[in-house]
Backbone as ProteinMPNN parsed JSONL, in Angstrom:
{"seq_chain_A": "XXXXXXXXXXXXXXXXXXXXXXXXXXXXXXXXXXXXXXXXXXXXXXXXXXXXXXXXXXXXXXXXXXXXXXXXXXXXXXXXXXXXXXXXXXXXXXXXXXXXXXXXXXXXXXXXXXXXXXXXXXXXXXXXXXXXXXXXXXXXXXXXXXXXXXXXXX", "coords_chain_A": {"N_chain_A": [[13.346, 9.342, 29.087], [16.183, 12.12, 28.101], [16.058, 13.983, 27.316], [14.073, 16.798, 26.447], [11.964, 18.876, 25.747], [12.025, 22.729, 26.466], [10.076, 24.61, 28.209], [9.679, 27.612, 27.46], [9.009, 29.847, 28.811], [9.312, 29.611, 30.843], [10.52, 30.71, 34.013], [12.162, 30.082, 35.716], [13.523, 27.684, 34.762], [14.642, 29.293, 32.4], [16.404, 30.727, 34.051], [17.988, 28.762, 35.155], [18.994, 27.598, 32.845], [20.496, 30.132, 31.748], [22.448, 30.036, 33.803], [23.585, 27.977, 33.786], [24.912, 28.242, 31.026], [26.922, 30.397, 31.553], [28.444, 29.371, 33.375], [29.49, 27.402, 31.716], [30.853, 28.964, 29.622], [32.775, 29.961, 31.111], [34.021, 28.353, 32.066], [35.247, 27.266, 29.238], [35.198, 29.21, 27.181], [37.872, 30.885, 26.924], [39.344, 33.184, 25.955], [37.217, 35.53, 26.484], [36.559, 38.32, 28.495], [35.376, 38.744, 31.8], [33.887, 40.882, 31.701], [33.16, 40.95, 29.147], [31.986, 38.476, 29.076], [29.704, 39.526, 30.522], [28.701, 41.479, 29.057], [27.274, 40.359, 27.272], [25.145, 38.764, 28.147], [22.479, 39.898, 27.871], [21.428, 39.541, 25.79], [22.096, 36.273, 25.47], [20.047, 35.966, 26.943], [17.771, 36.897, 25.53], [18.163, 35.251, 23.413], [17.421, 32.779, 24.376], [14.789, 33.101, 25.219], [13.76, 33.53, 22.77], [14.316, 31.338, 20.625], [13.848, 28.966, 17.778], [13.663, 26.389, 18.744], [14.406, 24.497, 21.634], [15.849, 22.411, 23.985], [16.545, 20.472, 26.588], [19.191, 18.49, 28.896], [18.341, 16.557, 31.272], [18.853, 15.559, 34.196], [18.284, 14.306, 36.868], [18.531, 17.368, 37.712], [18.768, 20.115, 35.507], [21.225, 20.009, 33.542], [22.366, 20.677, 30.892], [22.047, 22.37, 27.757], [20.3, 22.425, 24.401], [19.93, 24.852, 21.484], [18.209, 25.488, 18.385], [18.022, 26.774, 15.02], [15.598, 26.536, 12.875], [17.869, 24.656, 10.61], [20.04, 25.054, 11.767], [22.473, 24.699, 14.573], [22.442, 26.948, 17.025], [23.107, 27.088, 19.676], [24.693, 25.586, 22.151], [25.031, 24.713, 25.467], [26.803, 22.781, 28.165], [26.711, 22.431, 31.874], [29.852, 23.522, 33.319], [30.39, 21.876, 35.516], [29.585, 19.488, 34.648], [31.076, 18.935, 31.858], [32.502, 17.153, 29.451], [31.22, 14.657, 29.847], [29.851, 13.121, 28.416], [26.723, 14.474, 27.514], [26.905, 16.657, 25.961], [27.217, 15.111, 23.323], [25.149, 13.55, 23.113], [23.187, 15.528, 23.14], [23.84, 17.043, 20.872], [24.037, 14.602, 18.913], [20.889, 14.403, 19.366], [19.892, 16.381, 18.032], [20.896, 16.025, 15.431], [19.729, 13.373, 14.678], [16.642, 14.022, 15.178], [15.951, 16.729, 14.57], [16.927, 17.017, 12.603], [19.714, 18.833, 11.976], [21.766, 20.422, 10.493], [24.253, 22.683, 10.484], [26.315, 24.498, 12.239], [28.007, 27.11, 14.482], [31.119, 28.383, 15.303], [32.993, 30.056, 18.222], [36.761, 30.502, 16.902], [38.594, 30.545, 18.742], [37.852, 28.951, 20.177], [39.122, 25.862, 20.579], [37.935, 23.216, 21.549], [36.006, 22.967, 21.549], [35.489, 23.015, 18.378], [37.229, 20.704, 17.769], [35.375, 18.786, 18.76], [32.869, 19.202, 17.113], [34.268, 18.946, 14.764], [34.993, 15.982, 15.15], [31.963, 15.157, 15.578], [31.115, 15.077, 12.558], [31.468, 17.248, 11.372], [32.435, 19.989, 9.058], [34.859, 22.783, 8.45], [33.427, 25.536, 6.339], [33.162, 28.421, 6.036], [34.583, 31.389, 7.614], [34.486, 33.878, 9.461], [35.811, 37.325, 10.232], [34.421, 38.567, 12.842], [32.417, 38.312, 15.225], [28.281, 37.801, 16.012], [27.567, 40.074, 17.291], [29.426, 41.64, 16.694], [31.974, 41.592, 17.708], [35.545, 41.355, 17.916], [35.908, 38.725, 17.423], [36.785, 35.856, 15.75], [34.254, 33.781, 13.864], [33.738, 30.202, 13.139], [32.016, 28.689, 10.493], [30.424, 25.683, 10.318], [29.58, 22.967, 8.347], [27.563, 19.794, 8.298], [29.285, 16.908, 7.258], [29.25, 15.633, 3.739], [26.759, 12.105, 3.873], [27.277, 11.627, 6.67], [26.289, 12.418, 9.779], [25.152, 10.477, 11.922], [26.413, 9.16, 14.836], [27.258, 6.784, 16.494], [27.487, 5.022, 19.318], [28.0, 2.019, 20.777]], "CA_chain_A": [[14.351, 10.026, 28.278], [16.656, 12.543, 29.743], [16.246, 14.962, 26.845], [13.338, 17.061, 26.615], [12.111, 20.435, 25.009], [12.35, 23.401, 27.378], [9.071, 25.711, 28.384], [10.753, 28.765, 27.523], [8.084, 30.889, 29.538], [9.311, 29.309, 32.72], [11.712, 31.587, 34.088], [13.259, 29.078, 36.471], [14.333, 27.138, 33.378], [15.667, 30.243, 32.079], [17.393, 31.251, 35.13], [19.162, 27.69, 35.212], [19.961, 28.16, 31.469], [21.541, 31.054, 32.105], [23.44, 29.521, 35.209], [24.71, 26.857, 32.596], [25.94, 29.502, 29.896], [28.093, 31.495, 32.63], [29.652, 28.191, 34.495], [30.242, 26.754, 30.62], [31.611, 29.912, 28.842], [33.475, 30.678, 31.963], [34.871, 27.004, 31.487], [35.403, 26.903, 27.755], [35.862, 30.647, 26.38], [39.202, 31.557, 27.869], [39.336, 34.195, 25.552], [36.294, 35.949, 26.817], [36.858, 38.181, 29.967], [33.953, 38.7, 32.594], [33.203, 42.114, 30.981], [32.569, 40.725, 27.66], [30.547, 37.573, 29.28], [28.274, 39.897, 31.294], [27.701, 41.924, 28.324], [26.944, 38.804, 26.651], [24.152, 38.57, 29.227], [21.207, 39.953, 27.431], [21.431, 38.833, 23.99], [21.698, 35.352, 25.561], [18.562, 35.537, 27.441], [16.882, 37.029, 24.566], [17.951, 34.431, 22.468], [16.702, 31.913, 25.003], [13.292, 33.613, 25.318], [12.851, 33.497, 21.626], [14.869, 30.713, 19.8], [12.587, 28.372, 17.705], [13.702, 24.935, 19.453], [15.224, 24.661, 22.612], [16.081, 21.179, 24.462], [17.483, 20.105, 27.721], [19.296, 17.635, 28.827], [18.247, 16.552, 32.336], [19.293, 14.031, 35.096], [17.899, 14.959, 38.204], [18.551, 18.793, 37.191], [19.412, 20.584, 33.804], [22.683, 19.849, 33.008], [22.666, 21.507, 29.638], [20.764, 22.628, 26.682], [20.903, 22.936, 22.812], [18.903, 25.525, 20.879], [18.129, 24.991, 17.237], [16.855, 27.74, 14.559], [15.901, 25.341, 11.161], [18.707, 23.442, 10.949], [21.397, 25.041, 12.46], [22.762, 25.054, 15.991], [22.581, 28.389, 17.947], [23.758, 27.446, 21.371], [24.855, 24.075, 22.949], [26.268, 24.438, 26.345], [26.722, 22.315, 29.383], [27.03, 23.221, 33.137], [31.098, 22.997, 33.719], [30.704, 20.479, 36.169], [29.408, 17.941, 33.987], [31.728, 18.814, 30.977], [32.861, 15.424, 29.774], [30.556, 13.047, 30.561], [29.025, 13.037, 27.306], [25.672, 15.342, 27.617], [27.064, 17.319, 24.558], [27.144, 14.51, 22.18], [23.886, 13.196, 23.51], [22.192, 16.924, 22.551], [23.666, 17.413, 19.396], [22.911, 13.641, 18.332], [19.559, 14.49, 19.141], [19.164, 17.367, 16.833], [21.225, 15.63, 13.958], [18.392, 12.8, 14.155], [15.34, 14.469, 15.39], [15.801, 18.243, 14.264], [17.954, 17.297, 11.12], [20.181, 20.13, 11.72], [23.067, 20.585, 9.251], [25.068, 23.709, 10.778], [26.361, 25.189, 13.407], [29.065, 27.716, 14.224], [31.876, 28.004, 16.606], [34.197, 30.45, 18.03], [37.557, 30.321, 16.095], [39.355, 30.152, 19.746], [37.002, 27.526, 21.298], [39.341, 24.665, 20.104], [38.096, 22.155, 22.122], [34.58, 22.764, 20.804], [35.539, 22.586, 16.965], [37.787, 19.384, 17.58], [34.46, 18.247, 18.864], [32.138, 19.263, 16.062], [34.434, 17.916, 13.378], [34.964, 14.746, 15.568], [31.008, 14.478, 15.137], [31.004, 15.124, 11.282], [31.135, 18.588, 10.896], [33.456, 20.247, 9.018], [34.798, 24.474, 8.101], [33.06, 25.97, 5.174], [33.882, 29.774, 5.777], [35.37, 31.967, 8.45], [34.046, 35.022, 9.746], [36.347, 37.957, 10.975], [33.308, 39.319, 13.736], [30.858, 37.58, 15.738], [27.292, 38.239, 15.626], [27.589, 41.79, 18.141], [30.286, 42.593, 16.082], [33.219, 42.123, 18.369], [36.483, 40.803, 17.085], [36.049, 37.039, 18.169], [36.407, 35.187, 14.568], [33.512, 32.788, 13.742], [33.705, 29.316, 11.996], [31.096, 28.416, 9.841], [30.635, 24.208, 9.925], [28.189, 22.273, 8.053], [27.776, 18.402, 8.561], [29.981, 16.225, 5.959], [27.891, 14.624, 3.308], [27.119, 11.018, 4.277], [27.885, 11.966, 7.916], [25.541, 12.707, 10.93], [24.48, 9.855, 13.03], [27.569, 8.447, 14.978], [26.45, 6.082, 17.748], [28.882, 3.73, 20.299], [27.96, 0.595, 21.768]], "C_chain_A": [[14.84, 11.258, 29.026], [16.892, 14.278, 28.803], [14.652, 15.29, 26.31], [12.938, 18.315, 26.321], [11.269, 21.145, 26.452], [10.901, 24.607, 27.65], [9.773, 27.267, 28.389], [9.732, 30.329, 27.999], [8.06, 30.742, 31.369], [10.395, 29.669, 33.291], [12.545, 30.83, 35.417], [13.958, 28.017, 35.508], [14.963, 28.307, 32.851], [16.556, 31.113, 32.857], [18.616, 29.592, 35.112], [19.939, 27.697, 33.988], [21.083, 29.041, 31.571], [22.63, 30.42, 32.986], [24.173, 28.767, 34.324], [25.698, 27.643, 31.745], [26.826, 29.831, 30.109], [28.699, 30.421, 32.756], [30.106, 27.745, 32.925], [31.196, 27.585, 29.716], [32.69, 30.223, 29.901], [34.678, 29.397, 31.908], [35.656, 26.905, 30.087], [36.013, 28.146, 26.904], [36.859, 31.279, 27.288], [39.888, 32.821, 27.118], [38.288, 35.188, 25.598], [37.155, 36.89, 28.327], [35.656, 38.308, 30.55], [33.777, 39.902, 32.16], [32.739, 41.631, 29.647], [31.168, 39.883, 28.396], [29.261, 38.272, 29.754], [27.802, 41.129, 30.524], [27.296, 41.425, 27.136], [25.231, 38.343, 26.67], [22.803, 38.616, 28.518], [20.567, 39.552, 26.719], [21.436, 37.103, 24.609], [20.355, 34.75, 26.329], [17.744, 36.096, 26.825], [16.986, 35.966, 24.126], [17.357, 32.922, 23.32], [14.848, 31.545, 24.953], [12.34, 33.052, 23.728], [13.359, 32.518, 20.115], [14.031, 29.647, 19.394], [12.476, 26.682, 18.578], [14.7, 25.156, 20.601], [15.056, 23.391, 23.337], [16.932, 21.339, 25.957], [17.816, 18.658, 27.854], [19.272, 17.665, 30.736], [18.435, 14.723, 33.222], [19.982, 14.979, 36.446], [17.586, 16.591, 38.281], [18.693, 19.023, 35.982], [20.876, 20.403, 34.426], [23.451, 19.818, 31.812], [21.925, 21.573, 28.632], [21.37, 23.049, 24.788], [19.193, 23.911, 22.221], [18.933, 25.525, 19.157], [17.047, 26.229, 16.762], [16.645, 27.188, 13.309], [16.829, 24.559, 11.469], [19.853, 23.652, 11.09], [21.126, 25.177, 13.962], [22.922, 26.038, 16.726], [23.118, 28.135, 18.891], [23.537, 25.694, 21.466], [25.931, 24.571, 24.338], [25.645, 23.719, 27.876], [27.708, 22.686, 30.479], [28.522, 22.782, 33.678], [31.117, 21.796, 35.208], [30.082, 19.52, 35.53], [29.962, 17.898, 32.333], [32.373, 17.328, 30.754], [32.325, 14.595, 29.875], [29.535, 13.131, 29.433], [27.689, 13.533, 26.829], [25.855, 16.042, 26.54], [27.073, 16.728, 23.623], [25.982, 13.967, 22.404], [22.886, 14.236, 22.531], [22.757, 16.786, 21.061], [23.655, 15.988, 18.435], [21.268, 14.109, 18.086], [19.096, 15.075, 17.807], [19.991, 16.965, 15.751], [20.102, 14.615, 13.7], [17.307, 13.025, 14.252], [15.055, 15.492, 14.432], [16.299, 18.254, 12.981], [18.714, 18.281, 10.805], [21.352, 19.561, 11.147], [24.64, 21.909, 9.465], [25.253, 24.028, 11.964], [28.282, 26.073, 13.401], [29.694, 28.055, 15.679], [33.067, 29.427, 16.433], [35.967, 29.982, 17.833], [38.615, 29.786, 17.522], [39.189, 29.232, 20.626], [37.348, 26.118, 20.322], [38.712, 23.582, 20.128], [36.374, 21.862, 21.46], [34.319, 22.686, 19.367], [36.199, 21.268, 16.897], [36.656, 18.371, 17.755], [33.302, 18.192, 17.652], [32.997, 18.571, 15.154], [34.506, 16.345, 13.954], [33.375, 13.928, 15.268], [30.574, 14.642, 13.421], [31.216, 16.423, 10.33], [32.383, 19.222, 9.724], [33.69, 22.177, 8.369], [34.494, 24.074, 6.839], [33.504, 27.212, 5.018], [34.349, 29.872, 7.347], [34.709, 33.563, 8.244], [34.444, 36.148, 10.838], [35.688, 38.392, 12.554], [32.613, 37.999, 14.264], [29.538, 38.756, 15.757], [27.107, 40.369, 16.305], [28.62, 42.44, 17.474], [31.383, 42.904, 16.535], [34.169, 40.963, 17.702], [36.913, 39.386, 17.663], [35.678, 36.16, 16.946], [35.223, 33.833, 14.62], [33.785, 31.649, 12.96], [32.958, 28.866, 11.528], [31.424, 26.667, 9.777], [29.196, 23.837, 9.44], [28.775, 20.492, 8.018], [28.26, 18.112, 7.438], [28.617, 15.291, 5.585], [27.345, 13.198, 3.81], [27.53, 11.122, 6.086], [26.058, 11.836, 8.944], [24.892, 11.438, 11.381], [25.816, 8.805, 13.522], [26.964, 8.059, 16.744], [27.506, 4.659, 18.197], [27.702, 3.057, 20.811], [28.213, 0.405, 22.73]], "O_chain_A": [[14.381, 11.613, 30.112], [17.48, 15.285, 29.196], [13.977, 14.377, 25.833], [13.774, 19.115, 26.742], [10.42, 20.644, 27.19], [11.042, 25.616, 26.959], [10.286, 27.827, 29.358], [9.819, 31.48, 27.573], [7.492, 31.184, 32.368], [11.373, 28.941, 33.115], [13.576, 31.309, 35.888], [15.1, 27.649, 35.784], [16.186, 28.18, 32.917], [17.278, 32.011, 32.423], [19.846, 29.604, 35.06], [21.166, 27.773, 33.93], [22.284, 28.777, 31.501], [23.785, 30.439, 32.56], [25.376, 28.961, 34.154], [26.929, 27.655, 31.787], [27.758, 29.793, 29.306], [29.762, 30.418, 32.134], [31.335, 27.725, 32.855], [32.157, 27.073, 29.142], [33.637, 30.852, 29.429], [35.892, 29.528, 31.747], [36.768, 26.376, 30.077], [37.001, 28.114, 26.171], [36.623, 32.051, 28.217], [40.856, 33.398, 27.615], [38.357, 35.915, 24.607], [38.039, 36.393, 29.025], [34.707, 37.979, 29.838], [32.635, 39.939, 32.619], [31.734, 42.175, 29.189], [29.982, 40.212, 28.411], [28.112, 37.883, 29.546], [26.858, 41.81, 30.923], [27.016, 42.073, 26.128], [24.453, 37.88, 25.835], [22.056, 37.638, 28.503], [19.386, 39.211, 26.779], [20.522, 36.512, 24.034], [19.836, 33.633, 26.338], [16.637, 36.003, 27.355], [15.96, 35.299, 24.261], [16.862, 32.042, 22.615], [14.096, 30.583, 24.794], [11.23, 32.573, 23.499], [13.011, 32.754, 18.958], [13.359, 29.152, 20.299], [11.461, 26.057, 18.888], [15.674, 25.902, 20.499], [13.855, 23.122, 23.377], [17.761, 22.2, 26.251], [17.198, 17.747, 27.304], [19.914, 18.464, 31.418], [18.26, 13.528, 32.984], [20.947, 15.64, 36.831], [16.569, 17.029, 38.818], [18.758, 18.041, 35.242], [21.368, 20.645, 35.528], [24.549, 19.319, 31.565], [21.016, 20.745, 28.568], [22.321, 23.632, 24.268], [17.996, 23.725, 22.441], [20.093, 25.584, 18.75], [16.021, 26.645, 17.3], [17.579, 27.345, 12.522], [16.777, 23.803, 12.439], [20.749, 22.878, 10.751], [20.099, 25.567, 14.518], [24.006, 25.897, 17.291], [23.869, 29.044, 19.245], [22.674, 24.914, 21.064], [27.149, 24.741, 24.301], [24.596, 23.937, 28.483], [28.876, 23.06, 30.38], [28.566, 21.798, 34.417], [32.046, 21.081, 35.58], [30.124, 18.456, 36.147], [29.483, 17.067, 31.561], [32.674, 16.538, 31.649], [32.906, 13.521, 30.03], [28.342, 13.21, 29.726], [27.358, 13.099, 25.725], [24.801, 16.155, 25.915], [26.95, 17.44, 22.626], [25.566, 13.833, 21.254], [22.143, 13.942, 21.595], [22.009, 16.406, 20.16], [23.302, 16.133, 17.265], [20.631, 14.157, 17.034], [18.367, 14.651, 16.91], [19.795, 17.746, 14.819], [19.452, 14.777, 12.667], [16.58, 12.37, 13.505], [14.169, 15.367, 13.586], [16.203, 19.238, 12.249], [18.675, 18.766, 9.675], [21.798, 18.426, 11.32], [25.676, 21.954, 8.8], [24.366, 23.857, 12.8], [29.283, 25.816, 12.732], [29.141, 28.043, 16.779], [33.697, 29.819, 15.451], [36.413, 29.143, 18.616], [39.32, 28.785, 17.399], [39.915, 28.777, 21.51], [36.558, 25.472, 19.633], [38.687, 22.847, 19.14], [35.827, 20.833, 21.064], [33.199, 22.368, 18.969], [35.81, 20.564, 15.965], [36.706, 17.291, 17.167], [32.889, 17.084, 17.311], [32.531, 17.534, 14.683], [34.071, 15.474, 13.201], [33.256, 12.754, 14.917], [29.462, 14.176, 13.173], [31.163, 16.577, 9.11], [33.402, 18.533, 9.771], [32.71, 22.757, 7.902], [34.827, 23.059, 6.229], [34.214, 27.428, 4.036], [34.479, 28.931, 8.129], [34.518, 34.194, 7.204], [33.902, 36.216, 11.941], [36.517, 38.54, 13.452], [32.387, 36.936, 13.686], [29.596, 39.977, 15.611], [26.681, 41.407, 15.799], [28.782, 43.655, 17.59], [31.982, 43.938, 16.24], [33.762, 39.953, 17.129], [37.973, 39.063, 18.2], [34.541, 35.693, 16.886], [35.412, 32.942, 15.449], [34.16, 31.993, 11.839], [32.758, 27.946, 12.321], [32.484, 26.286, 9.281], [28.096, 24.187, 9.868], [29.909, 20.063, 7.808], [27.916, 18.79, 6.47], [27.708, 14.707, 6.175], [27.938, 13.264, 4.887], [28.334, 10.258, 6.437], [25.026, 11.24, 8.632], [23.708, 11.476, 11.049], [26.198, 7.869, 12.82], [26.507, 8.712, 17.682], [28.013, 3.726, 17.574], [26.642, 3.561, 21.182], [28.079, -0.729, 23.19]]}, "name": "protein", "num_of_chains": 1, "seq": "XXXXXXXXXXXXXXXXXXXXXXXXXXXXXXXXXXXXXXXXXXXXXXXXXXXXXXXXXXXXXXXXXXXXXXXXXXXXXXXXXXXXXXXXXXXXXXXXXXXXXXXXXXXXXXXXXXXXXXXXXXXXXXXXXXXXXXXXXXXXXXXXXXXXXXXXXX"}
């Protein structure tokens, strides 16, 4: 299997994490600039250090990771060169049938990553002017549609 929970005391796994975060936010949040991302920096390798589930998805290397606190989604991102190739619906399958997670939340400008969540079942419940640091990057609140979560191709 190519997904696998993450020793989060092994700081070469959390140095590649990190490496993923940067190359995927740097990919994906185009409303971010490199002053925000790199004071981004800490808070995401805290929340690495100390999030209660954390997964990778590996083939040959990491090539991206989801973190899970109960049953929402905290962090899903993969390493911009393997955007696309399906590693993100892989992870957050996982944790809709393993982890049973039910939530997760998305910035309001990261289209491409809410067309994706509702594409896998998700859908807005609220809207939240702030993100968690408190800077003016609206949040969307999604929880899985009833009847929803396990969508699997042939």
């Amino acid at each position: 299997m190519k997904i696998r929970r993450v020793d989060q005391k092994n700081n070469i796994e959390i140095e590649a994490m990190m490496a993923i975060w940067e190359s995927s936010v740097k990919a994906t949040h185009h409303f971010l600039t490199i002053n925000d991302i790199n004071a981004l920096k800490p808070a995401v390798k805290n929340g690495l250090l100390m999030i209660e589930q954390l997964y990778g998805y590996y083939d040959q290397k990491l090539l991206g990771f989801i973190g899970v606190e109960g049953e929402k989604i905290e962090m899903l991102f993969i390493d911009a060169n393997a955007l696309n190739q399906g590693i993100g619906k892989k992870l957050l399958q996982y944790a809709i049938d393993t982890l049973k997670i039910k939530y997760v939340d998305v910035n309001e400008q990261n289209e491409k990553a809410l067309g994706f969540y509702q594409h896998m079942g998700f859908q807005v419940t609220s809207r939240s002017e702030l993100d968690e640091q408190g800077n003016a990057f609206p949040i969307l609140h999604l929880k899985m549609k009833e009847n929803e979560g396990s969508i699997h191709e042939n």
